[in-house]
Biopython code that builds the backbone (N, CA, C, O; Angstrom):
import numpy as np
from Bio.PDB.StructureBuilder import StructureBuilder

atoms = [
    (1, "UNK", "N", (-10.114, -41.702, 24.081)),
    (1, "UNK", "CA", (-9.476, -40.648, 24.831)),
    (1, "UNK", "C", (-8.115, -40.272, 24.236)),
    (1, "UNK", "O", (-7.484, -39.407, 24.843)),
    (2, "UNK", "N", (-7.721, -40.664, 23.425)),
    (2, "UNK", "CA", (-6.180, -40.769, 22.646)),
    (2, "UNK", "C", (-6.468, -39.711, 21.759)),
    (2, "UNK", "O", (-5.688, -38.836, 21.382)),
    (3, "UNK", "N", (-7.676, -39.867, 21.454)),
    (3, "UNK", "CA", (-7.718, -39.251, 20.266)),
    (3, "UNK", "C", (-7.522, -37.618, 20.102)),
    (3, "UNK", "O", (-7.143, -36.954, 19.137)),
    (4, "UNK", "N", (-7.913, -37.260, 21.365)),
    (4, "UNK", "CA", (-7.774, -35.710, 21.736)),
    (4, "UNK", "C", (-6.236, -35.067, 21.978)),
    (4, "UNK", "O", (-5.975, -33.961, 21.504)),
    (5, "UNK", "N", (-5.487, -35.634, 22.552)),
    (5, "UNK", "CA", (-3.883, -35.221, 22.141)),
    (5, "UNK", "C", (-3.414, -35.323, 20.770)),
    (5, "UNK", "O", (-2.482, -34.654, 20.325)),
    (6, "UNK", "N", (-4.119, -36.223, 20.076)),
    (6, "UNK", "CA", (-3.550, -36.116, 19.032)),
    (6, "UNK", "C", (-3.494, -35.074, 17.954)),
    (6, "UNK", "O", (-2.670, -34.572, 17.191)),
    (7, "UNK", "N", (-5.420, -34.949, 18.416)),
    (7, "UNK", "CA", (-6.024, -33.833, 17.702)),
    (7, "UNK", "C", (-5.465, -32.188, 18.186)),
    (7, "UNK", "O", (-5.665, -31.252, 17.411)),
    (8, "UNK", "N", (-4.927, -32.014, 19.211)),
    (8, "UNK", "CA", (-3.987, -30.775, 19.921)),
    (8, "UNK", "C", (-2.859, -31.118, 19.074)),
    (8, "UNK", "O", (-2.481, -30.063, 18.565)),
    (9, "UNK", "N", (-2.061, -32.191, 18.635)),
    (9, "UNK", "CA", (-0.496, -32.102, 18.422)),
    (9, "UNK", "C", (-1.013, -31.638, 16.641)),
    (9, "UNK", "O", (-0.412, -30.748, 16.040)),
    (10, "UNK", "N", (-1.761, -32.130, 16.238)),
    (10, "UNK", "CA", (-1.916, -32.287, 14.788)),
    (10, "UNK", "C", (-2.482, -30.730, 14.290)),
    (10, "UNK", "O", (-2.156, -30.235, 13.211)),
    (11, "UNK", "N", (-3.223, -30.184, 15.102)),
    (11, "UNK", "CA", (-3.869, -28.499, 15.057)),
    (11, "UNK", "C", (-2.483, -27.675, 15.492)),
    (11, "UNK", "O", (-2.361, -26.480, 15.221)),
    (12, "UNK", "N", (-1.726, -28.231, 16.007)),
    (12, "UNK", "CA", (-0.496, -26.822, 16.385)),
    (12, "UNK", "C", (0.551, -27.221, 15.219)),
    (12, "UNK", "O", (1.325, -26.392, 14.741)),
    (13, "UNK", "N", (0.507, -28.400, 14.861)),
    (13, "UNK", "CA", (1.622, -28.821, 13.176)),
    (13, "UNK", "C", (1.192, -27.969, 12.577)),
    (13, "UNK", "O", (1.715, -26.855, 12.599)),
    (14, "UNK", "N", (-0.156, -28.318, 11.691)),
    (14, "UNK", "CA", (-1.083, -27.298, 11.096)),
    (14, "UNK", "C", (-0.803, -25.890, 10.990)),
    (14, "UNK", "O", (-0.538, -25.318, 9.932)),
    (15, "UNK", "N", (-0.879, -25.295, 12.250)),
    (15, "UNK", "CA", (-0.449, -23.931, 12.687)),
    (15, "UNK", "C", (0.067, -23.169, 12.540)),
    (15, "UNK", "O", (-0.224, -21.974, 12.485)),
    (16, "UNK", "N", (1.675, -24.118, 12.362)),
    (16, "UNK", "CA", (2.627, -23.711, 12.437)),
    (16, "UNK", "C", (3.240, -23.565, 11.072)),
    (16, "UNK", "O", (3.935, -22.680, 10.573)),
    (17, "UNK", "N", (2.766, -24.715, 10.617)),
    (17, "UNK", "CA", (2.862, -25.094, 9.105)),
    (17, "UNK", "C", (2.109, -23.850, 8.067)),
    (17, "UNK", "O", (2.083, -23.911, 6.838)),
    (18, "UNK", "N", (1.637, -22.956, 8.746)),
    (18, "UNK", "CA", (0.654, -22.702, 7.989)),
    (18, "UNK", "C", (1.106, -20.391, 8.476)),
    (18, "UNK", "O", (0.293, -19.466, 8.460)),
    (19, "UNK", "N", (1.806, -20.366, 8.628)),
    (19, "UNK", "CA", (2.453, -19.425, 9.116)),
    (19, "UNK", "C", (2.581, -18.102, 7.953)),
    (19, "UNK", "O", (3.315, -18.328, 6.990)),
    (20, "UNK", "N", (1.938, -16.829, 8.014)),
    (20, "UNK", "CA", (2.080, -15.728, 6.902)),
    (20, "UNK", "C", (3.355, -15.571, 6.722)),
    (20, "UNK", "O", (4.194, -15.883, 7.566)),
    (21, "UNK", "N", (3.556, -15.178, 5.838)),
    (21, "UNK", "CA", (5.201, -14.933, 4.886)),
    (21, "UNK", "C", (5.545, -13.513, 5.815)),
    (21, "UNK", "O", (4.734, -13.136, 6.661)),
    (22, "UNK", "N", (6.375, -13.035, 5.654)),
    (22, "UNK", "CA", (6.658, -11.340, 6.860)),
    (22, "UNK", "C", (6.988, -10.871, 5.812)),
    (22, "UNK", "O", (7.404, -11.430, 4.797)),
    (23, "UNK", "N", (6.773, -9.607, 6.077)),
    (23, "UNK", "CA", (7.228, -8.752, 5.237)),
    (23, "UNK", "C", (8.953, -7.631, 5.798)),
    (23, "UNK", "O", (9.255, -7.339, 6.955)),
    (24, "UNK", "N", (9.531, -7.358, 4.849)),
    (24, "UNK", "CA", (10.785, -7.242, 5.666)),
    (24, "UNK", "C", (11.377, -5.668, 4.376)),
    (24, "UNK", "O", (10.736, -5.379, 3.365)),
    (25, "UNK", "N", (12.280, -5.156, 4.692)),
    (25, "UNK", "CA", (12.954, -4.651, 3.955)),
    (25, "UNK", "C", (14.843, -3.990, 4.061)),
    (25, "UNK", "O", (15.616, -3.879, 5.014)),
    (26, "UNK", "N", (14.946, -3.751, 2.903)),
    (26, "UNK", "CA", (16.631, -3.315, 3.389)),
    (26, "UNK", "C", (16.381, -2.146, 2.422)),
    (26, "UNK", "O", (15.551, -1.693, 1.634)),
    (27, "UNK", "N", (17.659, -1.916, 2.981)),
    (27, "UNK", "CA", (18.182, -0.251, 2.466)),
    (27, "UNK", "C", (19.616, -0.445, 2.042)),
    (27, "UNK", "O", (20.261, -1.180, 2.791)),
    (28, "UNK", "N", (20.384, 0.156, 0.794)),
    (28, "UNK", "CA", (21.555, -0.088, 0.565)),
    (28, "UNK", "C", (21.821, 0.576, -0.557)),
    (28, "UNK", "O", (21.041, 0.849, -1.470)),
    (29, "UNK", "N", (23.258, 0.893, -0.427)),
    (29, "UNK", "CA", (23.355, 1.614, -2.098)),
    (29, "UNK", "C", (23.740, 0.934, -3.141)),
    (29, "UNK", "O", (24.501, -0.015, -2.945)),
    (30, "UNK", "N", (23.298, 1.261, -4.538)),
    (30, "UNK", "CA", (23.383, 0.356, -5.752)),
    (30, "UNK", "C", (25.257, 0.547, -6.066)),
    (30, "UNK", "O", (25.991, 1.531, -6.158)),
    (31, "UNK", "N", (25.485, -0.968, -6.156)),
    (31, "UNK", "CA", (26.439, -0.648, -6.974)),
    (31, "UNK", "C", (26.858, -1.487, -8.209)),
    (31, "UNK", "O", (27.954, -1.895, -8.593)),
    (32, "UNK", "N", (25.646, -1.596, -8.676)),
    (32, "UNK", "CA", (25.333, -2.212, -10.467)),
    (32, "UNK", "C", (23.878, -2.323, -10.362)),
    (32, "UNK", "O", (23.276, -2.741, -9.373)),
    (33, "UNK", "N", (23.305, -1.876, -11.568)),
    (33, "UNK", "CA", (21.924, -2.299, -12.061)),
    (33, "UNK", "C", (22.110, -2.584, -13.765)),
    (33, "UNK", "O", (22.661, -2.034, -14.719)),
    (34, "UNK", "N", (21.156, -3.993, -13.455)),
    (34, "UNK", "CA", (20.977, -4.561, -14.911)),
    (34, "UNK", "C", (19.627, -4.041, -15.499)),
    (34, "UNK", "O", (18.732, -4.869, -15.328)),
    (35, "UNK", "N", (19.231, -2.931, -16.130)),
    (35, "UNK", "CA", (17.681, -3.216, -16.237)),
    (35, "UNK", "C", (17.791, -4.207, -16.867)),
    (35, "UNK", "O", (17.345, -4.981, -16.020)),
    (36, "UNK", "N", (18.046, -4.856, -17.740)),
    (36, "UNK", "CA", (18.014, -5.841, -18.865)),
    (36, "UNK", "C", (17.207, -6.945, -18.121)),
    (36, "UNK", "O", (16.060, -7.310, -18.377)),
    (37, "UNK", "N", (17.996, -7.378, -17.199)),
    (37, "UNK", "CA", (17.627, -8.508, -16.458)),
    (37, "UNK", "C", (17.162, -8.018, -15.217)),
    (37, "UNK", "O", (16.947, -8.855, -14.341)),
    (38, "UNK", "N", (16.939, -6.668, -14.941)),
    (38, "UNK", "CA", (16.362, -5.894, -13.419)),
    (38, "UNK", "C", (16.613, -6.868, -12.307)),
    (38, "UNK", "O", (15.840, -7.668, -11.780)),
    (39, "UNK", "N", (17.832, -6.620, -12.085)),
    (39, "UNK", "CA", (18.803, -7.382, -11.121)),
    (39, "UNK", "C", (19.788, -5.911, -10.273)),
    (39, "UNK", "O", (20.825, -5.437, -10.739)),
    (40, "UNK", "N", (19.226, -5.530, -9.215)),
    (40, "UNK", "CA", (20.138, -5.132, -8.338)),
    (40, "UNK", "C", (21.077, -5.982, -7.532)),
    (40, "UNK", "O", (20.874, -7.134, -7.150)),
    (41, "UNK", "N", (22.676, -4.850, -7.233)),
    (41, "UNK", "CA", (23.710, -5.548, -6.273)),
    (41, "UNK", "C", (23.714, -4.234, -5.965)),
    (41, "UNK", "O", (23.825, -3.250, -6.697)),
    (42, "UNK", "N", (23.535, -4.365, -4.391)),
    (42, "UNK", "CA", (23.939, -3.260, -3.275)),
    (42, "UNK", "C", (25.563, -3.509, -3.303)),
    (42, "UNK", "O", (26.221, -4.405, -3.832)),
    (43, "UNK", "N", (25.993, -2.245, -2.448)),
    (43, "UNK", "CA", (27.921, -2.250, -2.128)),
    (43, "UNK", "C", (27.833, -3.469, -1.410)),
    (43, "UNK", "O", (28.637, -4.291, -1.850)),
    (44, "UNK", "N", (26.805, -4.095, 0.009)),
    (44, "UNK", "CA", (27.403, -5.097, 0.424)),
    (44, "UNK", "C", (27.395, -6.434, -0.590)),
    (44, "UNK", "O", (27.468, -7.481, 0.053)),
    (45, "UNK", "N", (27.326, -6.602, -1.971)),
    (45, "UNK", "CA", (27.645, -7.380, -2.722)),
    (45, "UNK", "C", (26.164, -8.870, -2.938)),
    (45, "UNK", "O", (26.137, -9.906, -3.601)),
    (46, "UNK", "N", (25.264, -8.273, -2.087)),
    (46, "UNK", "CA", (23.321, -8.768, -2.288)),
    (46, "UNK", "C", (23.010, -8.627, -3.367)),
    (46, "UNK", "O", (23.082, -7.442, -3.692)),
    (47, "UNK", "N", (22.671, -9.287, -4.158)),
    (47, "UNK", "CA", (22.189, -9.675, -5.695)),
    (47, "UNK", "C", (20.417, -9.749, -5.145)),
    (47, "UNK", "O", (20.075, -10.495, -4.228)),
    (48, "UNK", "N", (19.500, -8.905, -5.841)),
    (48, "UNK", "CA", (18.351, -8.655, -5.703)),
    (48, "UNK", "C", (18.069, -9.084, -6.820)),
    (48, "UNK", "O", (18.917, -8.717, -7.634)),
    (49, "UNK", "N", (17.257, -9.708, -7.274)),
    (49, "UNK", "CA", (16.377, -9.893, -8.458)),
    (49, "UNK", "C", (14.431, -9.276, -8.458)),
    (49, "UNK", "O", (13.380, -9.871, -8.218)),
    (50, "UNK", "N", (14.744, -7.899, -8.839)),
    (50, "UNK", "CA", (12.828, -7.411, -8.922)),
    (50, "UNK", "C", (11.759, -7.756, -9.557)),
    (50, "UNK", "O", (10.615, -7.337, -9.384)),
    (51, "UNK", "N", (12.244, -8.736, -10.499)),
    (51, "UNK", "CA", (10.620, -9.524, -10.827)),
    (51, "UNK", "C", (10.360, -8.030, -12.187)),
    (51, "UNK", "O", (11.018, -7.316, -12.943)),
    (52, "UNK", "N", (9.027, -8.271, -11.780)),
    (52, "UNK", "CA", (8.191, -7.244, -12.703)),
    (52, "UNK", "C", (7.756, -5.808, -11.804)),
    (52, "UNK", "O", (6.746, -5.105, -11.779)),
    (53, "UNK", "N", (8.821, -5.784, -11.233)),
    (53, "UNK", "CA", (8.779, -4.746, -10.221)),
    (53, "UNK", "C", (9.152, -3.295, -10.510)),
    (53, "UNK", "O", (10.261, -2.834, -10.779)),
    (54, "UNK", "N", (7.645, -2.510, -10.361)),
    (54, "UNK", "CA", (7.944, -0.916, -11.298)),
    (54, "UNK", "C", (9.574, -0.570, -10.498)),
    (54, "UNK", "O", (9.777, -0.653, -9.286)),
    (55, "UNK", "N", (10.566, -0.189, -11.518)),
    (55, "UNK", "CA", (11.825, 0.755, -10.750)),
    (55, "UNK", "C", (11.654, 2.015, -11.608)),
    (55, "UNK", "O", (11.297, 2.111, -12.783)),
    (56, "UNK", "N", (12.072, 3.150, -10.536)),
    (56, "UNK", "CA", (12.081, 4.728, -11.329)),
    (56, "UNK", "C", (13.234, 4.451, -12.262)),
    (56, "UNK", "O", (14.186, 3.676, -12.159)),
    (57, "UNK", "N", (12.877, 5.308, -13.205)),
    (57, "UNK", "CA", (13.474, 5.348, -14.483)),
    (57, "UNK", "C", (14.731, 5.904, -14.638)),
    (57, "UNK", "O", (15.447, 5.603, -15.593)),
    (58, "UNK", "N", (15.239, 7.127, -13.304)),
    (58, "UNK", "CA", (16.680, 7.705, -13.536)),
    (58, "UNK", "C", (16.892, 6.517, -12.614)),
    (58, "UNK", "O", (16.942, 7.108, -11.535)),
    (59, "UNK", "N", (17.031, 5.372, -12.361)),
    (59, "UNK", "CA", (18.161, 4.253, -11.311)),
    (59, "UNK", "C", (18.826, 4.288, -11.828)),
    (59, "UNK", "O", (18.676, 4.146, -13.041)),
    (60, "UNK", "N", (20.104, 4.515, -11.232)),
    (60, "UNK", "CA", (21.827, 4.201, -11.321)),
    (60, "UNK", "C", (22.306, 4.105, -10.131)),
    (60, "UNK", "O", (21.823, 4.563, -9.095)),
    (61, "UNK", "N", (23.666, 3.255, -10.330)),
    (61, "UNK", "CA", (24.508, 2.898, -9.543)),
    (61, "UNK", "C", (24.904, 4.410, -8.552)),
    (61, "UNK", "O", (25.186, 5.490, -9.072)),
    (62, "UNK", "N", (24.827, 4.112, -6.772)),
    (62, "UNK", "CA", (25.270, 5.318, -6.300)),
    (62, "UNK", "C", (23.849, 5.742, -5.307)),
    (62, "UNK", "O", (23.754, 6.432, -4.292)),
    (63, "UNK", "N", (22.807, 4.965, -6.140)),
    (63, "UNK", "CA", (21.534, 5.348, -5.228)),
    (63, "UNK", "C", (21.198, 5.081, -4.237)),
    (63, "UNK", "O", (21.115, 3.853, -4.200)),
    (64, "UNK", "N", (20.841, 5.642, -3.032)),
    (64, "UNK", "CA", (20.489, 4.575, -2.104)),
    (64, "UNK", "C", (19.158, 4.285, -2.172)),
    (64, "UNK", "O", (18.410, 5.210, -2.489)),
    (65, "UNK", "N", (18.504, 2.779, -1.856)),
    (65, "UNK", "CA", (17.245, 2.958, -2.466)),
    (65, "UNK", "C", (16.933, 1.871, -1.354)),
    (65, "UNK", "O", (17.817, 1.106, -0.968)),
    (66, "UNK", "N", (15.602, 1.831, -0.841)),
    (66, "UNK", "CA", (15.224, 0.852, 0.180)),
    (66, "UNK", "C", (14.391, 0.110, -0.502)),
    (66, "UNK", "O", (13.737, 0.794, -1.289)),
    (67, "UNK", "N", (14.094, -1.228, -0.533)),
    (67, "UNK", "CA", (13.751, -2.510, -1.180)),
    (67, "UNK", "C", (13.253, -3.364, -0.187)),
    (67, "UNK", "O", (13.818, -4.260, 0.440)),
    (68, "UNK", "N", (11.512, -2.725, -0.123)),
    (68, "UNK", "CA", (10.803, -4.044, 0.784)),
    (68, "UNK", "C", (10.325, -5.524, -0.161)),
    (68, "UNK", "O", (9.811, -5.397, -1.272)),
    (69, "UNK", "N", (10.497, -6.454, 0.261)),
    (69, "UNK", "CA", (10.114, -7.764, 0.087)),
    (69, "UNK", "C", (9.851, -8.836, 1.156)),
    (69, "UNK", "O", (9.914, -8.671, 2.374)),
    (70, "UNK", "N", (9.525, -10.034, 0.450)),
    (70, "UNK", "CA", (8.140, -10.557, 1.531)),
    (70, "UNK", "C", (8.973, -11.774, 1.839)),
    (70, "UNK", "O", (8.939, -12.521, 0.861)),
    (71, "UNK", "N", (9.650, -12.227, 2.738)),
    (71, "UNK", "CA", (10.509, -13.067, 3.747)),
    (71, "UNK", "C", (9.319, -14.265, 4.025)),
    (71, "UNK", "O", (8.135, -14.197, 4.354)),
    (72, "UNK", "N", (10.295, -15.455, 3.707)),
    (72, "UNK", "CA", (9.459, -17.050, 3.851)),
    (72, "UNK", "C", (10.095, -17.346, 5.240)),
    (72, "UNK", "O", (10.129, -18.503, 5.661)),
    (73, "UNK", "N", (10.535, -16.436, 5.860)),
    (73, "UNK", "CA", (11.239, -17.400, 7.121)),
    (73, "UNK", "C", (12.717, -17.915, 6.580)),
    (73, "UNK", "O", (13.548, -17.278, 5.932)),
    (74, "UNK", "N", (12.774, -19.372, 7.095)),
    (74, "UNK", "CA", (14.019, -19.954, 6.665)),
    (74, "UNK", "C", (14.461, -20.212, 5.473)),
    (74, "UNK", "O", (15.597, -20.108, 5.010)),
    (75, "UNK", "N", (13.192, -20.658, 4.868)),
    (75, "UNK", "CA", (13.203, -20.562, 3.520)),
    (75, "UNK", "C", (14.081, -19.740, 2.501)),
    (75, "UNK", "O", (14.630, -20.219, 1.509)),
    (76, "UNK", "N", (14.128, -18.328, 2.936)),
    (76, "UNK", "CA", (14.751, -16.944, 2.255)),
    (76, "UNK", "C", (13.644, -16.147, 2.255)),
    (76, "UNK", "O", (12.669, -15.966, 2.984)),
    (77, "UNK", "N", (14.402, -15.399, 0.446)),
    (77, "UNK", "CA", (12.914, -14.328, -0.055)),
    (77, "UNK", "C", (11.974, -14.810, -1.067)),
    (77, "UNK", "O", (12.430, -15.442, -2.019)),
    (78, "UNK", "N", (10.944, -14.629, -0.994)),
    (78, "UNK", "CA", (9.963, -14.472, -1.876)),
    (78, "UNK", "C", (10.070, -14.008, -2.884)),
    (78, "UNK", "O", (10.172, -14.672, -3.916)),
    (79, "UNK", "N", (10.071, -12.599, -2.828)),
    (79, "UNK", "CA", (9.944, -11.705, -3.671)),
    (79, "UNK", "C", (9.961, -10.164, -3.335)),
    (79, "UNK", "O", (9.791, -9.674, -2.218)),
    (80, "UNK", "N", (10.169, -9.581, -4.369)),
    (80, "UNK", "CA", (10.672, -7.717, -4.492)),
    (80, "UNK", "C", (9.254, -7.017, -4.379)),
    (80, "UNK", "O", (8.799, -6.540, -5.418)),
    (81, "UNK", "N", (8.487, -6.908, -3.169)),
    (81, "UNK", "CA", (7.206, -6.105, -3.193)),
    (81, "UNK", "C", (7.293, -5.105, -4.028)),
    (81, "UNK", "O", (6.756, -5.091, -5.136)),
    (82, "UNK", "N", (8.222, -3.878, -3.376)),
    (82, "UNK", "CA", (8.492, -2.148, -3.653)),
    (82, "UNK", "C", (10.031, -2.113, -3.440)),
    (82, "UNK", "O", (10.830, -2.752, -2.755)),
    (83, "UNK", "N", (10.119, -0.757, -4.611)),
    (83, "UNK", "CA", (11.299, -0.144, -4.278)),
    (83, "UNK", "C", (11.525, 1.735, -4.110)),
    (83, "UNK", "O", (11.259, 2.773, -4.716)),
    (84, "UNK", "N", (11.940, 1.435, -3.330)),
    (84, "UNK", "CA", (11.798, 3.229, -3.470)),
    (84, "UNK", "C", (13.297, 3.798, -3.016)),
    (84, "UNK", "O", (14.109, 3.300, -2.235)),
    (85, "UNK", "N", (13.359, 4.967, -3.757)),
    (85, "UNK", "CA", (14.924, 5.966, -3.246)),
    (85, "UNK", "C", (14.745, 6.561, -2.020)),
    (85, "UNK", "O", (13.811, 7.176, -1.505)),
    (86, "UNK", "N", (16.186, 6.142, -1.560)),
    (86, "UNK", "CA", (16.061, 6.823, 0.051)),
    (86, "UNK", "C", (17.049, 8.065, -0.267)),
    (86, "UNK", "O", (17.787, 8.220, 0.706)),
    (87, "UNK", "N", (17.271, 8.833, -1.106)),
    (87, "UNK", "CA", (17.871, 9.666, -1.399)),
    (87, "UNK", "C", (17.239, 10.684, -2.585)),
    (87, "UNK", "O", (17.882, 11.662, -2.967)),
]
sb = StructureBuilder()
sb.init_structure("model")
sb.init_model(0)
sb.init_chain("A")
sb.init_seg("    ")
for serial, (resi, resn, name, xyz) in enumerate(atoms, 1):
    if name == "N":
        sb.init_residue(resn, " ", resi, " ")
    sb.init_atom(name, np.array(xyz, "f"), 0.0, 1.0, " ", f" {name:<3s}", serial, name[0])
structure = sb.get_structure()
């Protein structure tokens, strides 16, 4: 008979443990881009790193551009899904 609480506590660890990544995004204006190293910093001073992530080709500093990526929770970010100009 023990065995059934346990099997409830051990299926909701599991569960929980086992939780989809969210998907999230921001919006902000550039104020430095590296393509070199395709590293955005928004004005509030957020260092983005895009991976292998297509960016349009006129990006410069001044843009505002919204930047969804995929949120681990506490963890942080994942990674740079999309980027697109909000301007």
């Amino acid at each position: 008979m023990r065995l059934f609480p346990n099997l409830i506590k051990a299926t909701f660890v599991l569960a929980t443990l086992a939780a989809p990544a969210l998907a999230d995004e921001v919006t902000g204006e550039i104020l430095a881009y590296d393509r070199q190293a395709n590293i955005i910093i928004f004005g509030d001073r957020t260092v983005w790193l895009l991976g292998a992530l297509l960016v349009p080709g006129d990006l410069t500093a001044g843009y505002t551009v919204t930047l969804t990526f995929t949120s681990d929770g506490d963890n942080g970010m994942k990674k740079a899904d999309a980027l697109t100009r909000a301007n």
